[in-house]
Z-matrix of the N, CA and C atoms (Angstrom, degrees):
N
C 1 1.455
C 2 1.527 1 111.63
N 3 1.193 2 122.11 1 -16.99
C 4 1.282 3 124.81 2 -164.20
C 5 1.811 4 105.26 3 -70.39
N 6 1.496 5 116.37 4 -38.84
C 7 0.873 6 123.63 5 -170.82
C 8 1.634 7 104.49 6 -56.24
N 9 1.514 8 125.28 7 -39.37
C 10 1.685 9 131.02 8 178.17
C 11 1.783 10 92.53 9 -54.98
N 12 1.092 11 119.28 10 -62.88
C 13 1.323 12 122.83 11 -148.63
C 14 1.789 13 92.97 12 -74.32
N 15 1.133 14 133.14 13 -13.88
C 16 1.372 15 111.08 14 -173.33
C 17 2.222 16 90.47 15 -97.15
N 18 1.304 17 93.87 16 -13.58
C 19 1.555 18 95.46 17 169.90
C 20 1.317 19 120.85 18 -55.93
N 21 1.842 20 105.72 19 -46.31
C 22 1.501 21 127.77 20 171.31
C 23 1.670 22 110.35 21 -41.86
N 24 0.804 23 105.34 22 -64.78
C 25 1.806 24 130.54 23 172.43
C 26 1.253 25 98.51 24 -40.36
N 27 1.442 26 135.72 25 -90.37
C 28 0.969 27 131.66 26 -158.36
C 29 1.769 28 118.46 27 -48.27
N 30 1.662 29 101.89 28 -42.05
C 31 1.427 30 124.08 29 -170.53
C 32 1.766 31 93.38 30 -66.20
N 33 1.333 32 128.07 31 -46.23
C 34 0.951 33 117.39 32 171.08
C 35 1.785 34 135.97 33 -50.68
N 36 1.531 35 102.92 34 -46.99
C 37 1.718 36 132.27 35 158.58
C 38 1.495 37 103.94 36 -31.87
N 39 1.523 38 112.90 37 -61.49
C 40 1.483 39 131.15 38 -148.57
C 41 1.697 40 101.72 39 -55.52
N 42 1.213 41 112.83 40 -32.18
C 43 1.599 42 87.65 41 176.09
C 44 1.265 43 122.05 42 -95.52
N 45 1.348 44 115.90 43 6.20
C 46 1.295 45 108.83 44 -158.79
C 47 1.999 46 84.30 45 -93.77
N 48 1.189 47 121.31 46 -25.39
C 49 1.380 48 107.59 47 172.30
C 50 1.475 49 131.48 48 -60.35
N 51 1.323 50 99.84 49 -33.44
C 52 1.768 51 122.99 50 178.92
C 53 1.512 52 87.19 51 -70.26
N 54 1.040 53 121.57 52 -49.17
C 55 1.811 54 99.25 53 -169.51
C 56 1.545 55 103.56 54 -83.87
N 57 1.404 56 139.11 55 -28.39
C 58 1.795 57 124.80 56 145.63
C 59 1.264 58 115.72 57 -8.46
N 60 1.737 59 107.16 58 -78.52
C 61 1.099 60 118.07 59 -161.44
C 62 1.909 61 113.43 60 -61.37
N 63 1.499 62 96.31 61 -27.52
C 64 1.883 63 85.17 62 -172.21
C 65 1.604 64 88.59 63 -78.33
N 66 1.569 65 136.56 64 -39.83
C 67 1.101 66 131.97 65 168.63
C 68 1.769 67 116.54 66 -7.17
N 69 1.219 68 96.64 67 -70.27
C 70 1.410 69 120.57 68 -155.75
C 71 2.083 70 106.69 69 -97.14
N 72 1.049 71 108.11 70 -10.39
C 73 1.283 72 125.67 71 -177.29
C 74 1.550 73 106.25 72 -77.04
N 75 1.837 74 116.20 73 -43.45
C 76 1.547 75 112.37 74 -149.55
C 77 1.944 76 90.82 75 -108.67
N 78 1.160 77 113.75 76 -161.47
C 79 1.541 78 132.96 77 -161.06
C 80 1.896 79 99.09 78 -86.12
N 81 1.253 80 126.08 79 127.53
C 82 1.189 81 128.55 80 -159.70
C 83 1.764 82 102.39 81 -21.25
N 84 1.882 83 90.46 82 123.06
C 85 1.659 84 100.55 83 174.23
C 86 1.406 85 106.91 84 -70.06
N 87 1.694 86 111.97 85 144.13
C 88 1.744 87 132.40 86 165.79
C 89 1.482 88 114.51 87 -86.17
N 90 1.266 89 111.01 88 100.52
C 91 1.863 90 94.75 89 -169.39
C 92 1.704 91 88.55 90 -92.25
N 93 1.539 92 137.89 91 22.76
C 94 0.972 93 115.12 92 -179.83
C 95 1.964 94 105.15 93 -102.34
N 96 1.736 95 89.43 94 -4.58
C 97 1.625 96 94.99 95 -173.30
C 98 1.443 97 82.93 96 -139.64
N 99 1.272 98 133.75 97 93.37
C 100 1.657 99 123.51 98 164.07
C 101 1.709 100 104.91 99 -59.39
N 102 1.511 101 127.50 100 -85.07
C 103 1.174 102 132.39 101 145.20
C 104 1.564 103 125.48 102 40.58
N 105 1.704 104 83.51 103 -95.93
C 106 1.676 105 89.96 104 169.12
C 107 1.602 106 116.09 105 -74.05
N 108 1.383 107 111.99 106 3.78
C 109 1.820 108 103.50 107 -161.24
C 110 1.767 109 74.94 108 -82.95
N 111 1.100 110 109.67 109 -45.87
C 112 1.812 111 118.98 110 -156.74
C 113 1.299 112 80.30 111 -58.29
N 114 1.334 113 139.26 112 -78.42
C 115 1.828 114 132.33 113 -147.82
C 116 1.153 115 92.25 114 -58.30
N 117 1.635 116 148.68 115 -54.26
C 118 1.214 117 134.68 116 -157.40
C 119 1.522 118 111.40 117 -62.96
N 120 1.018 119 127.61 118 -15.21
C 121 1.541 120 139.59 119 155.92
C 122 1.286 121 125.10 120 -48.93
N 123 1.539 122 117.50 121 -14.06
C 124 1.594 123 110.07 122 -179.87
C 125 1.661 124 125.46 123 -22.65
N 126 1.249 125 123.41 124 -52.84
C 127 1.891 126 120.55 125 166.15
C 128 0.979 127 116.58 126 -58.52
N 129 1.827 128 124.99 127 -30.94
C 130 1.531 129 100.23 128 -160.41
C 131 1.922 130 99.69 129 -109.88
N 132 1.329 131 106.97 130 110.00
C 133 1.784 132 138.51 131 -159.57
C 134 1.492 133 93.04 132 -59.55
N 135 1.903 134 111.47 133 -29.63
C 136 1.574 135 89.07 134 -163.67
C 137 1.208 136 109.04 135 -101.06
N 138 1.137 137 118.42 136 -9.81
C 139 1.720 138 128.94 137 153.29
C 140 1.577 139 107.00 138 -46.30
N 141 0.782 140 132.23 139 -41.33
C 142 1.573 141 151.72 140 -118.72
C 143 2.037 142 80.03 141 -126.87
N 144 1.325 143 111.87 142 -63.14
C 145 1.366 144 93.41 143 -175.21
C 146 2.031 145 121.72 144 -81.81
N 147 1.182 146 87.26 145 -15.51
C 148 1.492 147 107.57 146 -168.38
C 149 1.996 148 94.58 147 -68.76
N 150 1.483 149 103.60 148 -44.32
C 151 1.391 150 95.96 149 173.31
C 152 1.158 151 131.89 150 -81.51
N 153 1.483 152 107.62 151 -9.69
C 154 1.640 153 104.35 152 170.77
C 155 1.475 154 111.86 153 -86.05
N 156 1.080 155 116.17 154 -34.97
C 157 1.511 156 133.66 155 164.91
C 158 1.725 157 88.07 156 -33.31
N 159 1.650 158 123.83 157 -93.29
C 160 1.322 159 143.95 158 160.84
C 161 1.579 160 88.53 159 10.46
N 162 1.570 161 114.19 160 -93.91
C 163 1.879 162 119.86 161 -153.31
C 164 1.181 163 103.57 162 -62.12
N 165 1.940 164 122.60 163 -44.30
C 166 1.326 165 100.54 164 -178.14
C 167 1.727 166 125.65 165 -50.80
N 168 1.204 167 117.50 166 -36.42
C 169 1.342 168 140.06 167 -140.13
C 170 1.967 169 87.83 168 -68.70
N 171 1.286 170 110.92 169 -39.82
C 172 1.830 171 140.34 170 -179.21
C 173 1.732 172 93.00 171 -73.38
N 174 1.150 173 116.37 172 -33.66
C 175 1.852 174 104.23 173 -179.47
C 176 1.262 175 106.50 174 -84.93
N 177 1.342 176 120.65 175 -16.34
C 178 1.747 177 114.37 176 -155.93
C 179 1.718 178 96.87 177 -107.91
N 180 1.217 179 100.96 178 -20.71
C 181 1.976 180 114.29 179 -164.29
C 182 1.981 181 97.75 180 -61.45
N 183 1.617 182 126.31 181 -62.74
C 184 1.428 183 141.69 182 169.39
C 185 1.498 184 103.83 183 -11.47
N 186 1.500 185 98.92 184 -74.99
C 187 1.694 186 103.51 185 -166.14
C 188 1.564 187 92.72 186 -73.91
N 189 1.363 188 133.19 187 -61.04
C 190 1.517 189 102.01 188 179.01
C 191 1.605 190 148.14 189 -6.89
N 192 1.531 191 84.96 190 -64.29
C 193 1.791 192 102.02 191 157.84
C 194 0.606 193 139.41 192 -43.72
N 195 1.521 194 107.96 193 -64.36
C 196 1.441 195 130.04 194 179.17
C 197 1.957 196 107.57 195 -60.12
N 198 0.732 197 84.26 196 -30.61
C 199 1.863 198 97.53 197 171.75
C 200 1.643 199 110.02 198 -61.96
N 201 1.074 200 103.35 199 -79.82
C 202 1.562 201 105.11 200 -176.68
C 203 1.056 202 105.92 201 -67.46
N 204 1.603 203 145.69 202 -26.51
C 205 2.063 204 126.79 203 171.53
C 206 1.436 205 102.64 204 -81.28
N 207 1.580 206 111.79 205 -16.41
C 208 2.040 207 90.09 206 173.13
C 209 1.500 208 94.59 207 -84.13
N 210 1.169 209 122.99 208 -19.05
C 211 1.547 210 102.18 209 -172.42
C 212 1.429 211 115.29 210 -91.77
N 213 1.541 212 127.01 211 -32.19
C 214 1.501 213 103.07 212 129.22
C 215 1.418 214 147.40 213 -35.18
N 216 0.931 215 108.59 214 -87.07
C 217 1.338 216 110.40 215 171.23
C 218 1.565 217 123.27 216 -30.88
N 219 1.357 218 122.77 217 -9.61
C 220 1.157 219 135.02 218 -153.41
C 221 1.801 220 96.13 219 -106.16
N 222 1.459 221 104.21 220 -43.36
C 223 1.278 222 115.07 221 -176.52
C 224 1.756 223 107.27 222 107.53
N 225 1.161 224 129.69 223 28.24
C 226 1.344 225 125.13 224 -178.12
C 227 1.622 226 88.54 225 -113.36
N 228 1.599 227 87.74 226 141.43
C 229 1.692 228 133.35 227 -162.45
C 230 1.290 229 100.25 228 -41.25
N 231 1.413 230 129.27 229 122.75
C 232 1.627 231 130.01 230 151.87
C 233 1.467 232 101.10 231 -18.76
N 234 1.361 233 117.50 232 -76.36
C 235 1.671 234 127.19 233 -167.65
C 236 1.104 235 99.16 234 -62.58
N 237 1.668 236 155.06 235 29.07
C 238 1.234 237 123.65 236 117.59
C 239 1.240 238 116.69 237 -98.37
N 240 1.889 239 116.70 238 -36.35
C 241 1.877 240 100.40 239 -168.16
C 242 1.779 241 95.90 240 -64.61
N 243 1.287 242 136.96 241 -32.31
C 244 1.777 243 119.30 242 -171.64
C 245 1.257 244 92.73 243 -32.57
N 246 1.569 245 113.99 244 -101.32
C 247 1.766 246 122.30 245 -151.22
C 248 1.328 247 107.21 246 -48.72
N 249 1.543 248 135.52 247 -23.28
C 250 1.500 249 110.65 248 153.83
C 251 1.177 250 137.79 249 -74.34
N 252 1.670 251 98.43 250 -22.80
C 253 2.085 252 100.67 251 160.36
C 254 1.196 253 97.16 252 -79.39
N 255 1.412 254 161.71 253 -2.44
C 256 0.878 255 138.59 254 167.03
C 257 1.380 256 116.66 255 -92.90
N 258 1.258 257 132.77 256 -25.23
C 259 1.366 258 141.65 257 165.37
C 260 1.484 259 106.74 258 -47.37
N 261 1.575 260 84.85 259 -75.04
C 262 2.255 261 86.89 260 178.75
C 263 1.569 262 115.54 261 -32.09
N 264 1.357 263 105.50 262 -50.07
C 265 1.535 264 99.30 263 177.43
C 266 1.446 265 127.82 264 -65.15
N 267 1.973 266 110.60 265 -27.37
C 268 1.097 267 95.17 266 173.30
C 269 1.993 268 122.71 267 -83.28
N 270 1.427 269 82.45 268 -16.78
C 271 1.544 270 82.31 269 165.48
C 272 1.417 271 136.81 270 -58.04
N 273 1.708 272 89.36 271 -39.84
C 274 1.772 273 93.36 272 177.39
C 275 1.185 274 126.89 273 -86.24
N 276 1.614 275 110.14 274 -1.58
C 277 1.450 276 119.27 275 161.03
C 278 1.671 277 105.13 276 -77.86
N 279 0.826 278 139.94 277 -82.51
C 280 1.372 279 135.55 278 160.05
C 281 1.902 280 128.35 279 4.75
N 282 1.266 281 89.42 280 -59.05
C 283 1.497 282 104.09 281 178.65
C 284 1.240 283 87.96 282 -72.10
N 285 1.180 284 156.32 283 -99.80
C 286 1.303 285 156.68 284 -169.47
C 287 1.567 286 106.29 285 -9.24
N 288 1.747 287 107.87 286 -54.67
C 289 1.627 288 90.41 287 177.88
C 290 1.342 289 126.75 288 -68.81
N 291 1.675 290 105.54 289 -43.77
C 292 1.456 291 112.78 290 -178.38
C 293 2.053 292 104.54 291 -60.08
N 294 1.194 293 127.66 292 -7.28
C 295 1.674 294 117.26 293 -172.74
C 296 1.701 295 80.70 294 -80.33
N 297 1.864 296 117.52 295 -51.57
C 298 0.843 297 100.99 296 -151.77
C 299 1.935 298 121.83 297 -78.97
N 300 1.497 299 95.35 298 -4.37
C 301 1.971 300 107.29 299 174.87
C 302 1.257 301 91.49 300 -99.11
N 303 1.745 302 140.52 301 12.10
C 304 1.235 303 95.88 302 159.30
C 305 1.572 304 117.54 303 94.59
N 306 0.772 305 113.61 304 -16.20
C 307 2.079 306 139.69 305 -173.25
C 308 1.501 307 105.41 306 -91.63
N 309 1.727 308 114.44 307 56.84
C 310 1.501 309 95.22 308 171.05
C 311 1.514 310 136.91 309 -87.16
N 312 0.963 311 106.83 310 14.14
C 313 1.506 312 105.90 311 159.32
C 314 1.339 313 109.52 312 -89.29
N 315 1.326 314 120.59 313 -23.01
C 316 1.740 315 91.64 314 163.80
C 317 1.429 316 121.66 315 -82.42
N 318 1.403 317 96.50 316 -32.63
C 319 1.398 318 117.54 317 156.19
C 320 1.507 319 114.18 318 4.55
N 321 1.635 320 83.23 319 -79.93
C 322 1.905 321 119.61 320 -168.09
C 323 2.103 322 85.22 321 -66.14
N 324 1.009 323 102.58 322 -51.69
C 325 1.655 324 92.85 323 -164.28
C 326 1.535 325 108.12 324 -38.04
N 327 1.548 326 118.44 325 -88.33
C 328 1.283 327 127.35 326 169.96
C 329 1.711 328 110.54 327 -35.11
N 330 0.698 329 143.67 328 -28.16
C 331 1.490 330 137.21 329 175.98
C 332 1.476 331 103.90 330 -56.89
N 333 1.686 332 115.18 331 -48.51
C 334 1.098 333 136.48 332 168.81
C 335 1.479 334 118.88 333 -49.42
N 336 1.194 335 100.15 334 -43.73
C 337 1.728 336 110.83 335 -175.61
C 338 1.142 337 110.80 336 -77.68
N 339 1.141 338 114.72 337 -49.56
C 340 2.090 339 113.84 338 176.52
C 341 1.613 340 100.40 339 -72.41
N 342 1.181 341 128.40 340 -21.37
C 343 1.503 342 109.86 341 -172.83
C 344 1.947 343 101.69 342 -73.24
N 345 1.775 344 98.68 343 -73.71
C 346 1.610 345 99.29 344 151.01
C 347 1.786 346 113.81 345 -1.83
N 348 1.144 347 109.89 346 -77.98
C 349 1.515 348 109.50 347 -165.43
C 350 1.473 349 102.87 348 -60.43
N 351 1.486 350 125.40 349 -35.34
C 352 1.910 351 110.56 350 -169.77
C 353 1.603 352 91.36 351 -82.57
N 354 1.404 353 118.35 352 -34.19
C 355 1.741 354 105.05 353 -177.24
C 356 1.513 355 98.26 354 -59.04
N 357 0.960 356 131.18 355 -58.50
C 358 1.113 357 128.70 356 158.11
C 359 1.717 358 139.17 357 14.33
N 360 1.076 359 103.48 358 -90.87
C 361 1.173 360 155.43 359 136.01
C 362 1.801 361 108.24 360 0.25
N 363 1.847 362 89.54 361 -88.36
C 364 1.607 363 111.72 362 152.85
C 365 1.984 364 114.37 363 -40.46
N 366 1.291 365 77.05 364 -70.46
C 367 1.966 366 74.15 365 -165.04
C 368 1.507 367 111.23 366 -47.84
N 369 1.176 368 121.53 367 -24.38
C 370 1.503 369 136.13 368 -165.89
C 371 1.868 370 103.04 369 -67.34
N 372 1.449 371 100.99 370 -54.64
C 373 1.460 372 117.80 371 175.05
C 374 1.424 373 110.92 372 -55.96
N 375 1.638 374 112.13 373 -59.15
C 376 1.301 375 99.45 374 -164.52
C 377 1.549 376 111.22 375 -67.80
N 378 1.296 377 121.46 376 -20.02
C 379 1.430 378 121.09 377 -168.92
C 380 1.293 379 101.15 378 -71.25
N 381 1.549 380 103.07 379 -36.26
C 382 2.254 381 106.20 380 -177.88
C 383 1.567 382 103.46 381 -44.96
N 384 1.607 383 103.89 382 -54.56
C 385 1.778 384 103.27 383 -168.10
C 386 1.100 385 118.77 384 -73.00
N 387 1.676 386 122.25 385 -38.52
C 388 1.316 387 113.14 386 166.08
C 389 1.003 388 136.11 387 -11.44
């Protein structure tokens, strides 16, 4: 199981890099106004994608969790939640690159694929207790 929970970790990490990179991407960062530093960015796209990358990464992280402790807790097999905590993660590494090349239809794909994997995840649990 450990391997889900160091997934948790990472999935947690994952946005805080996407917001690094718009950090360091746009015209000297304001850490006294993050906010407005981001809107004053309107031209520069990878600021602009690097931070949405950033918030999504905080919408998708909830059900993750909640995915892999119902599916513990639930009693479903180490050898299935791994390759779906491991999927989510490779998805949300992915999505992160494609926001930041710009590639949203793959974009949209993997968004798809890590979500899939926490429904996943979920449906797997609730069917255990059923």
């Amino acid at each position: 199981m450990s391997i889900a929970y160091w997934c948790i970790l990472v999935t947690a990490l994952l946005p805080y890099l996407w917001v690094f990179i718009a950090k360091r991407s746009g015209e000297r960062y304001n850490n006294r106004n993050p906010r407005g530093w981001v809107a004053k960015q309107e031209g520069n796209y990878k600021v602009q994608r690097a931070n949405a990358a950033h918030l999504n990464g905080f919408e998708a992280f909830p059900a993750f969790v909640a995915g892999v402790l119902m599916a513990q807790l639930a009693g479903v097999p180490t050898d299935t939640i791994t390759p779906l905590a491991l999927g989510f993660v490779a998805a949300r590494i992915l999505h992160g690159v494609f926001y930041l090349a710009d590639k949203h239809s793959l974009r949209s794909f993997v968004w798809l694929l890590g979500m899939l994997c926490a429904v996943a995840l979920i449906v797997l649990a609730a069917l255990r207790v059923a």
